[in-house]
LOLO-938772 format. One line per 8 residues: number of its first residue (from 1); their letters; for each residue x, y, z of N, C-alpha, C. Coordinates in steps of 0.02 Angstrom, whole numbers, padded with zeros to 5 digits. Atoms other than C-alpha are relative to their C-alpha. Layout:
! residues N
NUM) A) X Y Z X Y Z X Y Z ~ ... .
END
This chain:
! residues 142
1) XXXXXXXX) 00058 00041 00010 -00346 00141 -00390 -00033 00019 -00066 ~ 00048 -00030 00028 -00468 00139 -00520 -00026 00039 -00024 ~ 00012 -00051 -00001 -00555 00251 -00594 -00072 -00003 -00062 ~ 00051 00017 00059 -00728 00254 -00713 -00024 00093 -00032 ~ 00036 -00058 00044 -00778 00397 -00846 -00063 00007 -00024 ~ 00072 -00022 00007 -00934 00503 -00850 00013 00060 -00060 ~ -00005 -00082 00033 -00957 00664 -00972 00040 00045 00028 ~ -00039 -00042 -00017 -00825 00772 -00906 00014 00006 00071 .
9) XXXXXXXX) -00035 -00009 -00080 -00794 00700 -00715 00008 -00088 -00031 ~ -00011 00050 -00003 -00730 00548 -00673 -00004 -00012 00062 ~ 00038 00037 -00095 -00752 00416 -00501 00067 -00016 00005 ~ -00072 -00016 -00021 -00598 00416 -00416 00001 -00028 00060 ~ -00012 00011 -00099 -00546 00329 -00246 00087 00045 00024 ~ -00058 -00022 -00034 -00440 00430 -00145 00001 -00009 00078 ~ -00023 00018 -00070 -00356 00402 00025 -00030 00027 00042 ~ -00009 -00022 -00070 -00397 00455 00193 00029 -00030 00054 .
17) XXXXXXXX) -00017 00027 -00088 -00301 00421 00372 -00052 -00007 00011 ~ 00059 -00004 -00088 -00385 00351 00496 00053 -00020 00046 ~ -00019 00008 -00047 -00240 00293 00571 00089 00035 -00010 ~ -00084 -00005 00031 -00029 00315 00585 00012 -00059 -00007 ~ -00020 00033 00008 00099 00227 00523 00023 -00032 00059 ~ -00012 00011 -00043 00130 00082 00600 00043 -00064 -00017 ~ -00040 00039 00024 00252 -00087 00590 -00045 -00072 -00016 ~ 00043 00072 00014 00164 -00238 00517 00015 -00040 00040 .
25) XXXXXXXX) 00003 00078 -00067 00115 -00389 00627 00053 -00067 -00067 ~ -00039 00066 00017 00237 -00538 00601 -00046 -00043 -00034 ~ 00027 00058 00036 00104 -00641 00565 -00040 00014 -00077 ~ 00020 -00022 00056 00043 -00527 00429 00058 -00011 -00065 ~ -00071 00014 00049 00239 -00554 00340 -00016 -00094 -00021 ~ 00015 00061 -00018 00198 -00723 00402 -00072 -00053 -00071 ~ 00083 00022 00051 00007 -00767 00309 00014 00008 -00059 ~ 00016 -00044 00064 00023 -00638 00157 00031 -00056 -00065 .
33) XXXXXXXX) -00037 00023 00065 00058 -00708 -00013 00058 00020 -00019 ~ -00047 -00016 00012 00204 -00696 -00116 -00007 00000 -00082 ~ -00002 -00003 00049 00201 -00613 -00288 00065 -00048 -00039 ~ -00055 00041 00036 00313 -00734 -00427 00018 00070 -00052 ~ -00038 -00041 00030 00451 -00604 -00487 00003 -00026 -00076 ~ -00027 00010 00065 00486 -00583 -00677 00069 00029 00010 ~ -00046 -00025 00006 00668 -00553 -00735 00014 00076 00002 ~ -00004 -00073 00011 00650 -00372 -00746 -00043 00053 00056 .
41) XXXXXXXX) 00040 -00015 -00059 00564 -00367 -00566 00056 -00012 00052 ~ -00039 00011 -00040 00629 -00348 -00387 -00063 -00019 00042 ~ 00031 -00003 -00072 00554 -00426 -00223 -00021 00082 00028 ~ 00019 -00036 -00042 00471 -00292 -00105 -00048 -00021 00067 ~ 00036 00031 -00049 00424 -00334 00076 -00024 00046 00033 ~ 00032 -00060 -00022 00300 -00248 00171 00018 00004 00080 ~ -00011 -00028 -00068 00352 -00161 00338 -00041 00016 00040 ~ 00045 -00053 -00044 00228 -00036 00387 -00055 -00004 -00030 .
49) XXXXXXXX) 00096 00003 00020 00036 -00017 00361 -00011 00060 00043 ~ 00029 -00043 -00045 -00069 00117 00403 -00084 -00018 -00024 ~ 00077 00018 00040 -00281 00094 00400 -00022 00074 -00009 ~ 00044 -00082 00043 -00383 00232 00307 -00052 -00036 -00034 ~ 00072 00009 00043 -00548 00247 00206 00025 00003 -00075 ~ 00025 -00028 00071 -00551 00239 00011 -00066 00021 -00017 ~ 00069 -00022 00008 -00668 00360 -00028 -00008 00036 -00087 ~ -00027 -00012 00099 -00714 00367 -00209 -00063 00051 00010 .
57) XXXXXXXX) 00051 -00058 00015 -00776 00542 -00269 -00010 00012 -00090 ~ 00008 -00010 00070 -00838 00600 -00430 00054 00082 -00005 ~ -00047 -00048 00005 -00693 00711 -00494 -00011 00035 -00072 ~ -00008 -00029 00056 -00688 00856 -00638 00048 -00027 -00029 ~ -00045 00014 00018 -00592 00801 -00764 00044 00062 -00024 ~ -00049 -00048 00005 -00532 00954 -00818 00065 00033 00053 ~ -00026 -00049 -00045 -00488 01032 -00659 00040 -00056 00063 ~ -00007 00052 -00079 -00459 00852 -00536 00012 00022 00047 .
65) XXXXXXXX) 00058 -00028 -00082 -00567 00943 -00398 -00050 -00043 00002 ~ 00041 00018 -00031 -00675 00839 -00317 -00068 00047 -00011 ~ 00074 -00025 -00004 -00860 00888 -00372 -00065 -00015 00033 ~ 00033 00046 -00038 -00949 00765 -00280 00021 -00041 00045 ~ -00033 00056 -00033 -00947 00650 -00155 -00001 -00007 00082 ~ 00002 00082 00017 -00906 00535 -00065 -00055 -00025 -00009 ~ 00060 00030 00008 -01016 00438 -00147 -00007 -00106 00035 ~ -00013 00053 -00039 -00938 00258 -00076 00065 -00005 00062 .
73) XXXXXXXX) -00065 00002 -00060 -00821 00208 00060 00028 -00051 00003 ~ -00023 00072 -00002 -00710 00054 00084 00054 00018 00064 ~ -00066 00036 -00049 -00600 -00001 00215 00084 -00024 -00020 ~ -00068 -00009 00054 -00410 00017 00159 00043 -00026 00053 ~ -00063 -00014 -00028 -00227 -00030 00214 00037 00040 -00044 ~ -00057 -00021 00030 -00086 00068 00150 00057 -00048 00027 ~ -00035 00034 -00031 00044 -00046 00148 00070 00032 -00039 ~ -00070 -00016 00002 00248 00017 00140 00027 -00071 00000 .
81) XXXXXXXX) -00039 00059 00021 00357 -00106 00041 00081 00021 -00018 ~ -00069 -00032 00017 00540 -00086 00034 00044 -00080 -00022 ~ -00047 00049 00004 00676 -00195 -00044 00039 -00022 00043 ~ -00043 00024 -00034 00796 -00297 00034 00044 00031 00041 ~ -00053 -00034 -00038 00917 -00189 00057 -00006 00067 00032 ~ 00027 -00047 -00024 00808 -00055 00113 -00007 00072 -00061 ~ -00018 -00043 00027 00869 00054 -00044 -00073 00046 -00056 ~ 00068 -00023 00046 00683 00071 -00136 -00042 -00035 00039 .
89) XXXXXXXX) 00062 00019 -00041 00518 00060 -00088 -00076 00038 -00031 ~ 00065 00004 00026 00339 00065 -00139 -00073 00003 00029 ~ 00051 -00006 -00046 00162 00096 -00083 -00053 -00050 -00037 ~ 00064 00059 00021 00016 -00032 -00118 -00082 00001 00037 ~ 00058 00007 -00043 -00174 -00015 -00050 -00030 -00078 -00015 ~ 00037 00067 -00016 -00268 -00169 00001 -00066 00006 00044 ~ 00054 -00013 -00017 -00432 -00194 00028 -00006 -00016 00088 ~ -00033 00033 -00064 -00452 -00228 00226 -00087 -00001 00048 .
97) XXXXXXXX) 00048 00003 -00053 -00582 -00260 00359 00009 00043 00055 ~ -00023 -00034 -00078 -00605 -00138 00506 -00052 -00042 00041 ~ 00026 00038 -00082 -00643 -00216 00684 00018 00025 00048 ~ -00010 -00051 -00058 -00653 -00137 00849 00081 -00001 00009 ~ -00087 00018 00000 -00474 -00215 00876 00057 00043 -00069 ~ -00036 00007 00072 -00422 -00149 00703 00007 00002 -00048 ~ 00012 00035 00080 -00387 -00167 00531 00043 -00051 -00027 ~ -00029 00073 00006 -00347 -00322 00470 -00004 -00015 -00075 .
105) XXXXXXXX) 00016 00005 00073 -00308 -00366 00263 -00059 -00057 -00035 ~ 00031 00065 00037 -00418 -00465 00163 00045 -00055 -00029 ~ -00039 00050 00011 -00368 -00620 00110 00048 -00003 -00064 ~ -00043 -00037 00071 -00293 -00559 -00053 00077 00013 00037 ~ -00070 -00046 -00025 -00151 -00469 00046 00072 -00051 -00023 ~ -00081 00032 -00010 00060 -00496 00001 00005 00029 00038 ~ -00069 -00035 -00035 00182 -00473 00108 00047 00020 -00052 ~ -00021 -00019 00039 00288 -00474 -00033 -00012 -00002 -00059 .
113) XXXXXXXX) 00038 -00004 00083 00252 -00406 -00208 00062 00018 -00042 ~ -00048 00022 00055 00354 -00402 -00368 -00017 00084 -00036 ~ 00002 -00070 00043 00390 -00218 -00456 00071 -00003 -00033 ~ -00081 -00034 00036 00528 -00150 -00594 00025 00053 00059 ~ -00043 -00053 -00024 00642 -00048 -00518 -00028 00074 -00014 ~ 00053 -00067 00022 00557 00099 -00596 -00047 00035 00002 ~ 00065 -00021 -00055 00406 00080 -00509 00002 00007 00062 ~ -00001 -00041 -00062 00477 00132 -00363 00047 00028 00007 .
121) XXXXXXXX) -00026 -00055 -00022 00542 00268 -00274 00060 -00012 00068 ~ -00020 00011 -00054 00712 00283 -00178 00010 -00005 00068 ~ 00012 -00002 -00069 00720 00272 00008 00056 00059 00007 ~ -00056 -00063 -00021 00797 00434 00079 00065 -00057 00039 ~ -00067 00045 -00033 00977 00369 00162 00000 -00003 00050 ~ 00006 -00019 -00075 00932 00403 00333 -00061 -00045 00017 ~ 00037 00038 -00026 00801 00271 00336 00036 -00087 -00036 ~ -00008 00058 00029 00878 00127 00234 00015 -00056 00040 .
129) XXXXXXXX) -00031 00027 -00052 00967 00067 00381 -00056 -00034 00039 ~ 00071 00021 -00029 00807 00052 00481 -00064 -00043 -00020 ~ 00051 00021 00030 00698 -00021 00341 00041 -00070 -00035 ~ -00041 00056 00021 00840 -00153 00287 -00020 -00049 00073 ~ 00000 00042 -00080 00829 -00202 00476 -00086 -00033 00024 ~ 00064 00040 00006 00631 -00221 00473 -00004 -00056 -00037 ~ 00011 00060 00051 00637 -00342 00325 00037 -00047 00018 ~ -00042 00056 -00023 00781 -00439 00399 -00035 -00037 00072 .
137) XXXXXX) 00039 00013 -00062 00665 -00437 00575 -00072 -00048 -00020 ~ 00057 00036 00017 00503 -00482 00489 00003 -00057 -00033 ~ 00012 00056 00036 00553 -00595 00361 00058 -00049 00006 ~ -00058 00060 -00016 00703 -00714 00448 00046 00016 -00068 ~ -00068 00002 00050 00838 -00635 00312 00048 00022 00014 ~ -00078 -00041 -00029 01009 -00569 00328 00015 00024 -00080 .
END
């Protein structure tokens, strides 16, 4: 996220759980937008979500320790995006609503978003299998 400069700290949102990972609702694959790929981009569909706080602190810049804070809070998803073939995958926050039931994305939210290859990180081999099979489950592909 973000980030704004003061005299020698800076405002910083960083993560917190509030919840585990968990497998995205169908209808969230379903609703979400769909980033338009450039040639030098791959699809990424989102699987899993977990809800947490962004809590932005004022951070040293020298040292990025937390000197202050939290000074705001927001309502977050973490959302887990993996390619097609399960072989890469990516993390994305989204802003989100909490409700007794939940957290639920704002209307902004993809399901699938558009990254280089470079901006993400491989999938260990022991999950590819499993995360090829979500995206083929959530999003009607083979």
């Amino acid at each position: 996220m973000g980030s704004t400069r003061r005299s020698g700290t800076t405002l910083e949102w960083r993560w917190k759980d509030e919840t585990e990972n968990r497998p995205l609702p169908e209808s969230w694959a379903r609703k979400g937008q769909e980033e338009s790929v450039d040639e030098d981009e791959q699809s990424l569909y989102a699987i899993q979500c977990r809800g947490g706080l962004l809590l932005e602190w004022t951070v040293s810049r020298q040292t990025n320790a937390p000197v202050a804070g939290p000074n705001r809070e927001r309502p977050a998803l973490r959302v887990l995006y993996v390619t097609r073939d399960g072989q890469q995958a990516a993390v994305r926050e989204w802003d989100a609503t909490r409700q007794d039931g939940g957290w639920t994305p704002e209307s902004a939210f993809a399901s699938v978003i558009a990254k280089s290859p470079d901006a993400c990180d491989d999938v260990d081999v022991d999950n590819r299998e499993y995360y090829r099979s979500l995206v083929e489950e959530r999003y009607d592909i083979e």
